[in-house]
C-alpha positions as CSV (number, residue, x, y, z in Angstrom):
1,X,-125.7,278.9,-83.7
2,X,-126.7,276.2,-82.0
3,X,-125.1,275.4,-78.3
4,X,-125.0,272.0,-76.4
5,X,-128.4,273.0,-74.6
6,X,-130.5,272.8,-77.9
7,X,-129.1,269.7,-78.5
8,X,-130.0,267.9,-75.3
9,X,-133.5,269.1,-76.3
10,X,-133.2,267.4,-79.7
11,X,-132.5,263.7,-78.5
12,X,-135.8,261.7,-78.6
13,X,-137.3,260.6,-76.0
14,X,-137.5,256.9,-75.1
15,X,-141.4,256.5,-75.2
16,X,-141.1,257.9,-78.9
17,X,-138.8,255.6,-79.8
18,X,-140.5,252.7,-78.5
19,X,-143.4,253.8,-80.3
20,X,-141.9,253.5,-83.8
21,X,-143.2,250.6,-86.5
22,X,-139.8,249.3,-86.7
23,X,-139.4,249.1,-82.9
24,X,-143.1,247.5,-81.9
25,X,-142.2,244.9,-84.8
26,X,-138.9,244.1,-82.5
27,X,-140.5,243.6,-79.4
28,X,-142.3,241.1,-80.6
29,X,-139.7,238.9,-81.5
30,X,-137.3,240.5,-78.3
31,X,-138.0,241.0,-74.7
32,X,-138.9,245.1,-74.3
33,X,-136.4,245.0,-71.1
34,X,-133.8,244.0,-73.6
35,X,-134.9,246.8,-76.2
36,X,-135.3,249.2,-73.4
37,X,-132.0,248.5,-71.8
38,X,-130.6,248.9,-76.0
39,X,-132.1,252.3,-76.5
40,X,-131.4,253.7,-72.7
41,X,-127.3,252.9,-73.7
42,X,-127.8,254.3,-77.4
43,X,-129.3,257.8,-75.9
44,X,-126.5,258.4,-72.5
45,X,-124.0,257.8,-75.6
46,X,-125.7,260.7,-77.8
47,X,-125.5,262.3,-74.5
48,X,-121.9,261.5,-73.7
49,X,-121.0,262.9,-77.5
50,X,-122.7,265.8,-77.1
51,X,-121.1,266.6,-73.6
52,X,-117.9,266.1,-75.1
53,X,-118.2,268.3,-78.4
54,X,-115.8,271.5,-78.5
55,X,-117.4,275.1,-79.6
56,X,-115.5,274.6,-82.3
57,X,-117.4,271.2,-84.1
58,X,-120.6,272.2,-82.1
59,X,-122.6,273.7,-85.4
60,X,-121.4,270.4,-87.9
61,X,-122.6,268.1,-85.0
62,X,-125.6,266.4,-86.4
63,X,-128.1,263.8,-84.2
64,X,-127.8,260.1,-85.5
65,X,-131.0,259.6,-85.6
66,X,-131.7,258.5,-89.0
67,X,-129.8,255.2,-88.1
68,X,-130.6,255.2,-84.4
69,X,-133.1,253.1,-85.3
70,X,-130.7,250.5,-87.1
71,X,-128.7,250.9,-84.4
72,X,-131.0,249.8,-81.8
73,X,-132.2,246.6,-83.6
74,X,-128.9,245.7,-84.4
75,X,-127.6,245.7,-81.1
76,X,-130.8,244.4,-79.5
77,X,-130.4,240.9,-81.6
78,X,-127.0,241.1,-80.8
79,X,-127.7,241.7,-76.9
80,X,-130.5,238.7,-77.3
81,X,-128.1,236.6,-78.3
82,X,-126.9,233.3,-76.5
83,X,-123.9,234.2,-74.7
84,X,-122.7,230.6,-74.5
85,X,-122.5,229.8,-78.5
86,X,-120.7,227.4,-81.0
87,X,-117.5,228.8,-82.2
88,X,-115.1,227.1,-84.9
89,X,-112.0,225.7,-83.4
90,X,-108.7,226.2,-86.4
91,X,-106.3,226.6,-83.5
92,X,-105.1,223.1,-83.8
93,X,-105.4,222.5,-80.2
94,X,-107.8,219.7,-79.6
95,X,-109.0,219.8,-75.9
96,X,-108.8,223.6,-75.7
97,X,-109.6,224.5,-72.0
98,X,-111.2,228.1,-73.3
99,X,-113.2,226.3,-76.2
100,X,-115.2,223.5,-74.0
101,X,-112.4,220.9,-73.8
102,X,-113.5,217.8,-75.6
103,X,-115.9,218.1,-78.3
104,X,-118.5,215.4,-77.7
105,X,-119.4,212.5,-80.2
106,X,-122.2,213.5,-83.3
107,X,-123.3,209.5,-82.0
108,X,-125.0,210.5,-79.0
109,X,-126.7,213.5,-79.7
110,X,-130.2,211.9,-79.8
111,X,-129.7,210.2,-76.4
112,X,-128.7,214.1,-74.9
113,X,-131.4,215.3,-76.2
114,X,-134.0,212.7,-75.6
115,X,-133.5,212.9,-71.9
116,X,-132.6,217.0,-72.1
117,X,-136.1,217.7,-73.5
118,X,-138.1,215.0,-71.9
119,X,-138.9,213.1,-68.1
120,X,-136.4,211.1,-67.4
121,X,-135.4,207.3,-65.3
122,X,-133.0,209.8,-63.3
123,X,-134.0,208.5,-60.1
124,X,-136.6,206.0,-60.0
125,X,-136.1,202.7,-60.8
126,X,-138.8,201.7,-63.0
127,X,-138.8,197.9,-62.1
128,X,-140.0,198.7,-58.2
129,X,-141.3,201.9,-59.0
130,X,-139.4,203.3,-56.0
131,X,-136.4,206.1,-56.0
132,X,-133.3,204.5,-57.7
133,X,-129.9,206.4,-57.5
134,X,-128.5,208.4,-60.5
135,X,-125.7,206.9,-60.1
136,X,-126.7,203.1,-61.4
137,X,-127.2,205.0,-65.0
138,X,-123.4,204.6,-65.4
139,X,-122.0,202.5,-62.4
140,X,-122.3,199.5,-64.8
141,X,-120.5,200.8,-67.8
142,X,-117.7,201.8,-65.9
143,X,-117.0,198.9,-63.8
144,X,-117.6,196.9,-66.9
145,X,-114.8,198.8,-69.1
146,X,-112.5,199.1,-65.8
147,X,-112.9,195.9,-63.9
148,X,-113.8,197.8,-60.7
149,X,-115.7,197.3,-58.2
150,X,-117.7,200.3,-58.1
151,X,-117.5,203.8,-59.9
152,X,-119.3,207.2,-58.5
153,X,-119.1,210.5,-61.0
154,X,-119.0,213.9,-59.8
155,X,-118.5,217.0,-61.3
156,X,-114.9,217.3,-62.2
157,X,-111.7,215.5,-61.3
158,X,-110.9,218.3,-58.8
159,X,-114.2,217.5,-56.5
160,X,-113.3,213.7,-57.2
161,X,-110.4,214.2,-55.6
162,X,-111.2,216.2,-52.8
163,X,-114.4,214.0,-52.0
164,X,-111.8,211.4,-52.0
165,X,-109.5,212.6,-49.5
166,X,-112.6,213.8,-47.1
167,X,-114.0,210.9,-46.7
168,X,-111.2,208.6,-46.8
169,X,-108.6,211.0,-44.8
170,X,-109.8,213.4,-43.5
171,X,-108.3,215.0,-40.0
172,X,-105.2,212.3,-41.2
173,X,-102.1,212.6,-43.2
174,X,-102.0,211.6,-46.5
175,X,-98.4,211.1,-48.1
176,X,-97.4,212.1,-51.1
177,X,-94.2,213.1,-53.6
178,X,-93.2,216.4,-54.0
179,X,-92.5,216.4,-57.5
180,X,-96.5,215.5,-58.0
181,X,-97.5,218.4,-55.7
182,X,-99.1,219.9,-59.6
183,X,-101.4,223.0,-60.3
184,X,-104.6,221.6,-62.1
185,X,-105.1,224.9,-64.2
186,X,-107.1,227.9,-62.7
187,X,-104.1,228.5,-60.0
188,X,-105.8,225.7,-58.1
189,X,-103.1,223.4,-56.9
190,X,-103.2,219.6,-55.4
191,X,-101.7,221.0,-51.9
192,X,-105.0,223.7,-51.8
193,X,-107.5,220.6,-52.6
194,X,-106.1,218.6,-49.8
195,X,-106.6,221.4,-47.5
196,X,-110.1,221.8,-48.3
197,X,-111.0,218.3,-47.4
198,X,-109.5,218.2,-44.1
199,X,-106.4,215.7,-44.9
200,X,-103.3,216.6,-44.0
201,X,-100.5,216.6,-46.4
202,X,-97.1,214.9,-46.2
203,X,-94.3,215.6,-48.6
204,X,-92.0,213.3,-49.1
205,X,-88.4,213.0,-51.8
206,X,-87.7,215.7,-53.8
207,X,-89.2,217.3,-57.2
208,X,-86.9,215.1,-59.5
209,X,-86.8,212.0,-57.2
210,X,-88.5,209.8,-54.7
211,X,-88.4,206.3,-53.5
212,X,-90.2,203.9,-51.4
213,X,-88.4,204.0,-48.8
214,X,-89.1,208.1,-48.5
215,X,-92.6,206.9,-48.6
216,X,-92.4,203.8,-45.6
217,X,-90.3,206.3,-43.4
218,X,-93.2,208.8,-43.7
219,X,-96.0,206.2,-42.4
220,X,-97.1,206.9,-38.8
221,X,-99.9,205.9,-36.9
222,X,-102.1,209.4,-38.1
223,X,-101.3,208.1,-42.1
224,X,-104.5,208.4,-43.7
225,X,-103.6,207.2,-47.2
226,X,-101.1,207.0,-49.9
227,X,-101.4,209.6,-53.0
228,X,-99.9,209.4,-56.1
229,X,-100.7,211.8,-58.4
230,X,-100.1,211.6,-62.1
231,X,-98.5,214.4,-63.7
232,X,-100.1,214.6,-66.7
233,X,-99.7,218.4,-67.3
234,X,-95.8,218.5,-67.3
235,X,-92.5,216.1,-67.2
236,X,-90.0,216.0,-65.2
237,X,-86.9,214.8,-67.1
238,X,-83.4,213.8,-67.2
239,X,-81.9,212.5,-63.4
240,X,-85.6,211.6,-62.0
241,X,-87.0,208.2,-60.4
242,X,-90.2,207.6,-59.1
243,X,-92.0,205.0,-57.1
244,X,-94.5,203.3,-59.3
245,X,-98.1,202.5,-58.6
246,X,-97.3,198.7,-58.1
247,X,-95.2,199.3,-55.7
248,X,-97.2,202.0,-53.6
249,X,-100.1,199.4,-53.2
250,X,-97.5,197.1,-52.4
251,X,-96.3,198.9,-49.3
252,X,-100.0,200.2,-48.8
253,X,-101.2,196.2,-48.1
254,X,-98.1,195.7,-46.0
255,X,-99.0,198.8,-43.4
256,X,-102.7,198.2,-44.3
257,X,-103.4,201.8,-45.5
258,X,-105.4,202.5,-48.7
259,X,-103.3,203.7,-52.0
260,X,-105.4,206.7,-54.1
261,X,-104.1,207.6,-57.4
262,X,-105.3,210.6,-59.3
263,X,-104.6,209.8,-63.4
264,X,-105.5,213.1,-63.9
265,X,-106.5,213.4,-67.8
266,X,-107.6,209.2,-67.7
267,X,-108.1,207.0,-71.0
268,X,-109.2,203.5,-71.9
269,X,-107.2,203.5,-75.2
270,X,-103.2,202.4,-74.9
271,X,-102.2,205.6,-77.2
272,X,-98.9,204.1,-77.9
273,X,-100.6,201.9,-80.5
274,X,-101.4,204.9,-82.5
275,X,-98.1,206.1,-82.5
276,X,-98.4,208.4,-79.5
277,X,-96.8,208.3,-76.4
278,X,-97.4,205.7,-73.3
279,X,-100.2,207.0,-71.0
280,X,-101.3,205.1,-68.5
281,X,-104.8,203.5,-69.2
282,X,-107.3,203.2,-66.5
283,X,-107.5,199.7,-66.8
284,X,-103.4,199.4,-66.0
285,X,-103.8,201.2,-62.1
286,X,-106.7,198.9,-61.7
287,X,-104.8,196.0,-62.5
288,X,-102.0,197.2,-60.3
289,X,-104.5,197.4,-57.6
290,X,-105.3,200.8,-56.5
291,X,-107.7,201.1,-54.0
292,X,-109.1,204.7,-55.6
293,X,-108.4,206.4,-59.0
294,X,-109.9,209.4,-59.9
295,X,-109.8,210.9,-63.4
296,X,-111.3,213.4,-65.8
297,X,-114.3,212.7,-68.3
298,X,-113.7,215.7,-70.4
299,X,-109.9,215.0,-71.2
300,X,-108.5,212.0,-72.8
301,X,-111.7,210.2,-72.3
302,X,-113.7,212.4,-75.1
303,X,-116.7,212.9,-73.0
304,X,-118.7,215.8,-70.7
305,X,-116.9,217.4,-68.2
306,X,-117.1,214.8,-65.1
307,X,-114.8,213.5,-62.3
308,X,-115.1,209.9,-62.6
309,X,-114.4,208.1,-59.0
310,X,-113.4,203.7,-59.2
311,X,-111.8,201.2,-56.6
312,X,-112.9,199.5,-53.8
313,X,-117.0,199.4,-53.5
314,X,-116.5,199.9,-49.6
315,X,-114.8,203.1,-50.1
316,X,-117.3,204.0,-52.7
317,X,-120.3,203.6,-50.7
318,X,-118.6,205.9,-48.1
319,X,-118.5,208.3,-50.7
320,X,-122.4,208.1,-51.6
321,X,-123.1,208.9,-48.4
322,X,-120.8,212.1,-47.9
323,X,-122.4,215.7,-47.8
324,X,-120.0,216.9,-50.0
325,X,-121.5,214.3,-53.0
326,X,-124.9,216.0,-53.2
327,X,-122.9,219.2,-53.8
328,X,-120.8,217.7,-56.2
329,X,-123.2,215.5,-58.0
330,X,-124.0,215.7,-61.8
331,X,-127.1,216.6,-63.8
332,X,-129.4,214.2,-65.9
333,X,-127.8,216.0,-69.2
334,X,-123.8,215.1,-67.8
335,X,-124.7,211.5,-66.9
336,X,-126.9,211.0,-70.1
337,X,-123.4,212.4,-72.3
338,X,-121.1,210.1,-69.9
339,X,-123.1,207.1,-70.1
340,X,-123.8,207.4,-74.2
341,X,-119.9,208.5,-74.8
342,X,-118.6,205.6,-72.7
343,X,-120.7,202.8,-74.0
344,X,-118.7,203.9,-77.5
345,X,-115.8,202.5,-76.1
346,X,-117.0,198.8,-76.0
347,X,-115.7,198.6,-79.4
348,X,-112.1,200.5,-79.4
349,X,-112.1,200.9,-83.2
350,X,-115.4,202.2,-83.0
351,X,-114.6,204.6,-80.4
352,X,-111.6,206.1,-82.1
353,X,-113.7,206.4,-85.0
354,X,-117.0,208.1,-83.6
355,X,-115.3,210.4,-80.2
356,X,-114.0,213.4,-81.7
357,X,-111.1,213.4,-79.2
358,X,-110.1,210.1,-80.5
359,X,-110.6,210.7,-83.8
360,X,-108.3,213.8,-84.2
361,X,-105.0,213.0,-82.2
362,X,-105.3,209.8,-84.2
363,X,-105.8,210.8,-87.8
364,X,-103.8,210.2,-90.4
365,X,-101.1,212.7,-91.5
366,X,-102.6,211.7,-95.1
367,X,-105.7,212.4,-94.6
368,X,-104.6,216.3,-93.1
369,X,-102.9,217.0,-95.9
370,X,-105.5,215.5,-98.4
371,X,-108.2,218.3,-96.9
372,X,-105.6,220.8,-96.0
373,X,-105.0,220.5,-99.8
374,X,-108.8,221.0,-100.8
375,X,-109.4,223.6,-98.8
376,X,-106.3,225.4,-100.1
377,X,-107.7,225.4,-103.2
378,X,-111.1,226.7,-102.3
379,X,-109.8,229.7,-100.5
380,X,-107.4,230.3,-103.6
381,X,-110.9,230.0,-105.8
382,X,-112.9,232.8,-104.1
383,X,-110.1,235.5,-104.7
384,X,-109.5,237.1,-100.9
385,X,-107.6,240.1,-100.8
386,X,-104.5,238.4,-99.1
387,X,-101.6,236.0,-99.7
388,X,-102.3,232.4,-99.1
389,X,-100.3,229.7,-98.2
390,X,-100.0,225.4,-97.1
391,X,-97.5,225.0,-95.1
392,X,-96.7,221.6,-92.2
393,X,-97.1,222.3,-88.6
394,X,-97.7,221.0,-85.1
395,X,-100.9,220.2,-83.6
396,X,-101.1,220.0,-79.4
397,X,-104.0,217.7,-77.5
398,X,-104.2,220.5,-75.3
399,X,-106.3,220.3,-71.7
400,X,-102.5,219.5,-69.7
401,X,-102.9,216.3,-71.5
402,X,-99.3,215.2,-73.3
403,X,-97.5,218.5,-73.0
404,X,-94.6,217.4,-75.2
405,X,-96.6,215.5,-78.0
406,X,-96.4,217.7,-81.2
407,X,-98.6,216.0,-83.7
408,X,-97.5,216.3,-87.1
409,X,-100.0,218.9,-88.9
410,X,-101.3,221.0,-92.2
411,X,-102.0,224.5,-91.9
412,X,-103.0,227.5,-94.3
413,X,-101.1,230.5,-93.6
414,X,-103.3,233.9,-94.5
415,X,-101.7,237.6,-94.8
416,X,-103.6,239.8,-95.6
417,X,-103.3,242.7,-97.7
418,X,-105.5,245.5,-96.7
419,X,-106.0,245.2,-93.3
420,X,-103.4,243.4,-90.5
421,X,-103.3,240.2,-89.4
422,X,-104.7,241.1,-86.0
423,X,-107.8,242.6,-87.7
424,X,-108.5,239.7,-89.7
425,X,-108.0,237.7,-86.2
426,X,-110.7,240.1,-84.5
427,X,-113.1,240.2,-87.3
428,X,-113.4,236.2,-87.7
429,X,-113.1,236.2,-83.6
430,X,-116.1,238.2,-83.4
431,X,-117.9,236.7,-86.8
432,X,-121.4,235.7,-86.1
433,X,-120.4,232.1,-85.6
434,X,-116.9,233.1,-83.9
435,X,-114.2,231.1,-86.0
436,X,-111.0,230.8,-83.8
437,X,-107.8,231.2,-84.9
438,X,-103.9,231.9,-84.0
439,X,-101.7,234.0,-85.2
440,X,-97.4,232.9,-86.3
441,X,-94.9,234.9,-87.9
442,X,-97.3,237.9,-88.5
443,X,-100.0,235.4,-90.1
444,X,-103.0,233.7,-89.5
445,X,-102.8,229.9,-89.5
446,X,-105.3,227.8,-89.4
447,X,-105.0,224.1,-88.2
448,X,-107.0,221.7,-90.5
449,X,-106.6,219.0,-87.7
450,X,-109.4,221.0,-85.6
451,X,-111.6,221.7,-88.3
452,X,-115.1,219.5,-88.8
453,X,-116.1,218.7,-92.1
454,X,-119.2,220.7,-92.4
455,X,-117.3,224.0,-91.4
456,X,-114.9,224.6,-94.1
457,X,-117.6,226.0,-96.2
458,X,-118.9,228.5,-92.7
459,X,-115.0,229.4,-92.7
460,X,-115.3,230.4,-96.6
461,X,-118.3,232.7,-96.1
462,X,-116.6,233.9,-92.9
463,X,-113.6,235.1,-94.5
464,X,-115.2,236.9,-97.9
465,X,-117.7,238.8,-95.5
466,X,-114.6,239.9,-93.0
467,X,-112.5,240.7,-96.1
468,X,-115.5,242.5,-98.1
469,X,-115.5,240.0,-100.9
470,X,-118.7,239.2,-102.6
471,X,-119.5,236.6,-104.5
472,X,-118.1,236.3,-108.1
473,X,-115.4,239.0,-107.1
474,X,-112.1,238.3,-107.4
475,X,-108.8,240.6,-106.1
């Protein structure tokens, strides 16, 4: 009879292991500290198994090794792996924080990649031959599409903002509604920001309503700045009022302090042409004369994560020289993204044809249902082991952009028969080329909205390899 001690004795030792064919041949095309860190997990578990075995299943226990092997390469390529991978978006959320936010245009991939993999003009300026600024790669473009006088890009919109306040307010009070007081997603919160860059905030009204005159009774001789913060991630409505941007500069010029707005999400486009609501463009709080607006690149605008800083060129160039720039400043591959995605927009139609972001929250409901329709009928062709349906839905931007905008969608709905929905859900979540989905009503829908054209036929092969469905089978 054999006890747990003879079975310790019986698990192979690493150095044999490594010493197998099959094992040389995979560290050749894997790292041995990956390999080694693969088998060192795959023997403690044959150790934690055998630990645990009763006196009761002791004799029927059998070592795995005829597939250890299998195992170990297996889980080596999987463990090789990049981490940080494509994934197939059918959620119908466009700028889905968790998935990347916006997904960037097929137009500029060349230009990414050109400066990614080679030198680059980052900072040199190859008419003096002398170090240039990074930041003349896309000052231009911006003020162009803006009208501004000068543009800076940092990070995100959360560092443009407190780069903002620091060097404009800092050790001063900066006034500001409380009903724009907003979380900016990840519990980080416009009240926190201000505190980190020295200024000192000033609430003023209430949640659902203030008015200029809350804001001129506010202004002392420690004011700092005027805020208004666009609340582009919820709405306030019903008995509300607010003091508009027009008017804010207006009383900023009077008492000779500087207005700041933060858009928030940001866009070029008037939306409302498309049949979406009223946001307001960048080129609108320009107009009305703000002396700073901040927004975000990777929102509305369709392009790299980025916090994109316009207004006043002397405020600007009191930026450039802050500390806190260098530790907010963007790489060659953000600025190369920006620069390509924004130069897109010099043609508006071409822009809401070739920017992804664009391109989805403005396509037509005929054209949905058109490829909702096709792909229907594919799925219904291969003969998965589930009922399969068409059905309309909502799409959401997504990102805290246009919280109540429900775009009018297609979606199929899949229930499976042999295994549940939240199976399904797992197996495509964790598919070799993760396809994301939801789950409604006990099914799994999947948003054609979201969907590129060259990954309906990745979604087909998902779904027959999750569902054990071969080729020329049919259930």
């Amino acid at each position: 009879m054999p006890d747990k001690k003879s079975l310790f004795t019986q698990i192979p030792k690493i150095d044999d292991i490594l010493n197998e064919k099959q094992i040389q041949e995979l560290m050749m095309a894997i790292p041995r500290v990956v390999v080694l860190d693969v088998i060192r997990k795959k023997i403690e578990d044959i150790r934690k198994e055998i630990s645990q075995l009763s006196e009761v299943n002791i004799d029927q226990y059998q070592l795995p090794y005829p597939s250890l092997l299998e195992k170990i390469i297996h889980d080596a390529y999987e463990k090789n792996k990049m981490s940080l991978t494509k994934v197939v978006n059918t959620t119908g959320v466009i700028l889905h924080t968790n998935l990347g936010r916006a997904v960037l245009s097929e137009e500029i991939r060349e230009a990414v990649w050109s400066v990614a993999c080679n030198y680059s003009t980052l900072e040199i300026d190859v008419k003096t031959g002398k170090r240039g600024s990074r930041y003349v790669h896309i000052e231009e473009v911006i003020t162009k599409l803006t009208g501004a006088e000068s543009a800076l890009v940092v990070n995100n919109n959360a560092a443009a903002v407190l780069l903002v306040l620091s060097t404009m307010a800092k050790n001063k009070e900066v006034i500001v509604s409380r009903g724009q007081l907003v979380e900016i997603g990840g519990s980080f919160r416009v009240p926190e920001v201000m505190e980190q860059s020295g200024a000192l905030l000033r609430e003023v009204g209430s949640t659902n309503k203030t008015h200029l005159f809350d804001y001129e009774r506010a202004i002392t001789e420690d004011t700092g700045a005027l805020l208004k913060v666009h609340t582009s991630n919820y709405k306030i409505l019903g008995f509300t009022e607010e003091v508009t941007l027009k008017e804010l500069v207006g009383l900023g010029r009077k008492h000779s302090i500087p207005v700041i707005e933060d858009i928030g999400s940001g866009t070029f486009i008037d939306f409302s042409k498309y049949g979406l609501v009223k946001e307001p463009t960048v080129q609108e709080s320009v107009d009305a004369g703000a002396d700073i607006i901040t927004f975000s690149g990777d929102k509305l605008l369709g392009g790299p994560q980025a916090g994109i800083i316009i207004g006043k060129k002397k405020y600007i160039d009191l930026m450039k020289k802050n500390p806190l720039t260098r530790a907010f400043r963007v790489d060659k591959m953000t600025l190369a993204a920006l620069e390509a995605t924004l130069k897109i927009y010099f043609d508006e139609q071409e822009a809401i044809r070739k920017i992804p972001t664009l391109n989805m929250m403005t396509r037509k409901i005929e054209d949905i249902e058109r490829k909702a329709k096709d792909f229907n009928k594919l799925l219904m062709s291969i003969g998965l082991p589930c009922n399969i349906s068409l059905t309309q839905d909502y799409s959401q931007i997504g990102g805290g952009s246009m919280p109540l905008v429900e775009l009018p969608t297609w979606v199929i709905r899949i229930y499976p028969n042999d295994i549940s929905v939240n199976e399904l859900e797992k197996r495509l979540r964790e598919y070799q080329t993760p396809i994301i989905t939801r789950i409604q009503d006990e099914q799994l829908v999947l948003d054609v909205r979201t969907i590129k054209d060259d990954e309906y036929t990745l979604i087909l092969d998902a779904l027959r390899t999750v569902m054990g469905v071969k080729k020329g089978e049919s259930h």
